[in-house]
Steps between C-alpha positions, in 0.01 A plus 500: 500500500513426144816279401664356207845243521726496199866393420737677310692215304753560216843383373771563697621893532210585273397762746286283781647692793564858384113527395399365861703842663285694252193338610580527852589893436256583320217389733636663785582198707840714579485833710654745293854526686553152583820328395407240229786295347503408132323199417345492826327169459864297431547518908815228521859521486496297159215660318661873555855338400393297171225743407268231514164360667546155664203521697134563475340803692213656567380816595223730465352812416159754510375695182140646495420272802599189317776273728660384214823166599770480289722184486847566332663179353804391425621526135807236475342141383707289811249705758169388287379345773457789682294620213248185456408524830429864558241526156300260726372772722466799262208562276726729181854531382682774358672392222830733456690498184829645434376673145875463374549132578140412444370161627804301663487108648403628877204655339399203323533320885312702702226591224408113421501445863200810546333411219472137602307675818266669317665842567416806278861681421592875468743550294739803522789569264703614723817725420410650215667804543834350421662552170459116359123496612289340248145464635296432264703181383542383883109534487440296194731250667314490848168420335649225270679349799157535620378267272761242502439445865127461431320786592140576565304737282443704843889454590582553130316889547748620739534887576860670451686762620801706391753583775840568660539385900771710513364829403182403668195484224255271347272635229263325238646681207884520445499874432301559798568757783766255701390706846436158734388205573153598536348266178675159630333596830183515352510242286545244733214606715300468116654176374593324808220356697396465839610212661218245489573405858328830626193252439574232740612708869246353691632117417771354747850629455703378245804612347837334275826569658724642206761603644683439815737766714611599832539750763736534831173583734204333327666163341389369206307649248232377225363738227239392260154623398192418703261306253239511801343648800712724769788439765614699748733490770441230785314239227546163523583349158681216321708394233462234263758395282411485074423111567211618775726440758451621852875710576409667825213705666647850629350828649613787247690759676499755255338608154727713319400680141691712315435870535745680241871297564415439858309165675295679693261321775104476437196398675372320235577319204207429283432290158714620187718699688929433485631415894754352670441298835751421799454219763554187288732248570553245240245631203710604175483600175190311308296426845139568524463696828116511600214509741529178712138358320664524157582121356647569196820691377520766211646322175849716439718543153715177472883669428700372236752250563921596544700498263842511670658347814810597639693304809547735844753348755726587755817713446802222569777694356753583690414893531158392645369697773727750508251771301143341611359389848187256360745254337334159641292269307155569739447864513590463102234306470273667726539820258426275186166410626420797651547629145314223337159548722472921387611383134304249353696512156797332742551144610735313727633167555761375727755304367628142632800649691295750680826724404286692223152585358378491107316834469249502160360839355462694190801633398825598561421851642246377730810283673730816484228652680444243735947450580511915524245515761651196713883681461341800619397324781825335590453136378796307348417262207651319219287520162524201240446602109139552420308190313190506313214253621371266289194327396396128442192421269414191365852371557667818299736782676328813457697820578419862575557757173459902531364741227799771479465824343828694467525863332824543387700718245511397171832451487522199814231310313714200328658448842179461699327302266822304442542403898112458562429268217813349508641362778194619717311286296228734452260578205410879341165579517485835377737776348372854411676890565396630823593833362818739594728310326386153730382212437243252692608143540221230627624135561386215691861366747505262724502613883883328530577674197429840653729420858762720468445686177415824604852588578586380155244708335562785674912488352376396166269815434762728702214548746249642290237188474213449702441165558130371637376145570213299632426141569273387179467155531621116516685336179678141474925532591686637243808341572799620682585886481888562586578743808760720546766428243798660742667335790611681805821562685485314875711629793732230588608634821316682856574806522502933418523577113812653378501766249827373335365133459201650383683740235686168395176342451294728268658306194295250600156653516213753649552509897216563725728592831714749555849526714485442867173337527449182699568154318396117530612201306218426275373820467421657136733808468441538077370399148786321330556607156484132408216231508703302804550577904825610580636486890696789533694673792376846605731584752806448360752748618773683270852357582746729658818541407807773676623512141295872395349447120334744259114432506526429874323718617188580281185526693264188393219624271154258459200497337200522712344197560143377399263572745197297468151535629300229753278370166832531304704259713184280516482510108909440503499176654555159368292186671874447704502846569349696830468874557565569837272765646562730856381817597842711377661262189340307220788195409489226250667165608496140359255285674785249638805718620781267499632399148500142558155482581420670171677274292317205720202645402584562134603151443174358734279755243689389158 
């Protein structure tokens, strides 16, 4: 059978996923009363909740006898590495660009990184049925981001299409008949080609792991794309690690491929094909697994370097273990590096103590991610503030900046420039109307400039900006950038939360607990409303008196408190500062509980 791979790669929510269900639809890989849910390919808690794609995934359809595999990517920069290793083992990308928003800094990402591979784009303006749609200008913009990122002539001639994933049509023309998806289909069997690996199935197996998964009955998993020959079940191969290696030699169990959403079981895998093997041991993400004569591993895409590291350790408050049931230092570990072997944009080190691990990636989302998934699970951790990584070259400190581009009203423009420039110590780049009374911001901020802002931004334009940022490259310090100009209010006493003491205290400041909720000395209860940490006393009865006054007896009325988010809190935090993290609660607490210790430390520090 004839077959073609290609990944669908865009900026995030430009429209990746929705398009895939049409695809999937429309070739019939669904019988026509089967339950399908929406956005079928997002198949984890997280993705469904946020709305967004955290991990890669293939599957695969037939039109006019043509199998064609379709990889859909994640959109959100902190999961790029997800994306630089799946282009390895497709042979076209779909392009998709919102035709309102036009070209944002995820597209810039994933496009320079298939470009760099010699890929030959499709571009489709996608949504271009909404009212602010202007297509024609997000095309001129394509092509001349095109050219910055040095295109090819034959790149540079790319084929477009107009379309809307949600009503289900591509067409070549914009006033065209909007029936289906029938042109997209057939222009990828035109533009895309064959993969040249058809050429070389009667060479010894070879194939690059790409990514890594797992299954209750068959164990671990490998996908990738067979550069050469066929494997079937009951083979004896290797892997060989991206030095050359030797991991382990196994027998493969299974070979999987993906027929519509399911893995189904095959007899045969051959050259240029998109499978998944069980049986391995030890081989990961990046291995070479081959026929037992092959020497020499395939070379894979290096991934860029983190940019962030934040500190995991054990939950030694005194609430711990009361919510979780992984709260020791070993199985949190164990998860960590479990984690870091399926995601190669993740590193770990252990720390002297033993007591807690430094956990690098790309961004803060990527550690939300990362601290959801372990809270579903039932682990127990402490999270430090996140820190940006830094660089030494030729005896100079080099740290991490990000390109941001913010749409925003036109009235919230003086602020945002004002705290990016400012204090954020970032520069402006570019300034023009986006249209709709908004305006486009560019600027290049450093990455600890960024920690914690999007809360910020999100008060300062009332919730109307859209903020968008990617890792652009490596500059000399800039100096020290001031954090979070308000102290907090610190429990001084164990204990349950009193809504009197509480009602007392919201002269003071924002709280982020409410009454009768469980207490700790040293825990964070709420922002102060000055630039100093106050210890106050939340429990903190009223006094009783036999002597009956007017006013007694009035019910207690308080504002409700500030409930913040897991990437929030992390953003919240001050270097002395933890965020306490269990399966039912999300706290803030000072590192060292006890007063006295903090004042040690303070003076030890100053």
């Amino acid at each position: 059978m004839d077959i073609r791979n290609i990944a669908i790669i865009a900026h995030v929510d430009h429209g990746k996923t929705t398009l895939v269900d049409q695809l999937l639809r429309q070739s019939g890989s669904f019988r026509e009363n089967q339950a399908v849910a929406e956005r079928v390919m997002d198949s984890n808690d997280i993705e469904r909740e946020r709305g967004i794609t955290i991990l890669a995934k293939a599957t695969s359809v037939e039109w006019k006898g043509t199998r064609i595999n379709i990889v859909d990517t994640p959109g959100h920069a902190d999961f790029g590495g997800e994306v630089e290793r799946i282009l390895s083992m497709v042979d076209g990308v779909c392009l998709l660009v919102d035709a309102a928003e036009g070209p944002m800094p995820q597209t810039k990402f994933v496009l320079a990184k298939a470009l760099a591979l010699g890929l030959r784009p499709i571009v489709i303006l996608n949504k271009v049925d909404k009212p602010a749609a202007e297509p024609d200008d997000a095309l001129n913009d394509v092509f001349d981001l095109f050219a910055n990122l040095g295109a090819n002539d034959e790149q540079l001639d790319f084929p477009h299409l107009y379309a809307s994933g949600i009503g289900g049509w591509a067409d070549e023309a914009l006033d065209g008949p909007r029936k289906d998806m029938t042109a997209l289909f057939d222009l990828i069997l035109k533009h895309v080609q064959q993969p040249k690996q058809i050429a070389r199935q009667d060479e010894p197996f070879q194939m690059l792991a790409v990514t890594l998964g797992a299954d209750n009955f068959l164990g671990r998993l490998l996908s990738g794309r067979i550069e050469a020959g066929r494997v079937k079940a009951g083979d004896t191969v290797k892997a060989l690690s991206r030095e050359g290696d030797r991991v382990e030699q196994f027998r493969v169990s299974k070979v999987l491929a993906f027929r519509g959403l399911n893995q189904q079981p095959i007899d045969l895998g051959e050259a240029g094909d998109i499978v998944t093997l069980a049986g391995m041991a030890k081989a990961t993400v990046a291995d070479t697994i081959c026929a037992p004569e092959v020497d020499s591993a395939l070379p894979s895409q290096p991934i860029d370097p983190p940019t962030i590291s934040v500190t995991f350790g054990i939950n030694d408050s005194p609430l711990a273990g009361q919510d979780g049931k992984k709260v020791q230092s070993r199985v949190i570990r164990e998860r960590l590096m479990k984690e870091a072997e399926s995601n190669v944009a993740i590193k770990v080190e252990d720390t002297p103590g033993g007591e807690a691990f430094v956990v690098s990636g790309r961004g803060e989302l990527q550690m939300g991610v990362l601290i959801e998934n372990m809270r579903r699970e039932g682990f127990e951790l402490s999270i430090s503030r996140p820190r940006v990584i830094y660089q030494e070259q030729d005896g100079e400190r080099l740290e991490p900046v990000e390109e941001v581009i913010i749409d925003v009203d036109d009235d919230y423009t003086g602020v945002v420039i004002e705290k990016l420039t400012g204090d954020r110590k970032g520069e402006m780049v570019d300034m023009r109307p986006a249209g709709a009374g908004k305006t486009r911001i560019v600027a290049h901020v450093p990455s600890r400039g960024l920690i914690g802002y999007h809360g910020e931004f999100m008060t300062d334009t009332r919730g109307n900006g859209v903020l968008n940022r990617i890792f652009h490259g490596w500059v000399p310090f800039k100096g020290a950038i001031q954090g979070r100009r308000q102290g907090v209010l610190i429990s001084m006493e164990d204990g349950v939360s009193v809504a009197y003491a509480l009602w007392n205290l919201e002269d003071r400041g924002k709280m982020f607990i409410g009454a009768q909720e469980q207490l700790y000395q040293g825990m964070i209860i709420g922002e102060h409303s000055r630039d100093n940490d106050l210890e106050v006393n939340p429990l903190k009865g009223k006094k009783l008196t036999n002597v009956r006054a007017s006013g007694t007896d009035e019910a207690v009325r308080l504002t409700p408190p500030v409930r913040m988010s897991l990437e929030e809190a992390i953003a919240y935090v001050n270097d002395d500062e933890l965020v306490e993290v269990t399966p039912r609660n999300i706290r803030l607490r000072k590192r060292f509980l006890d007063p006295h210790e903090r004042k040690r430390q303070a003076r030890a520090e100053g």
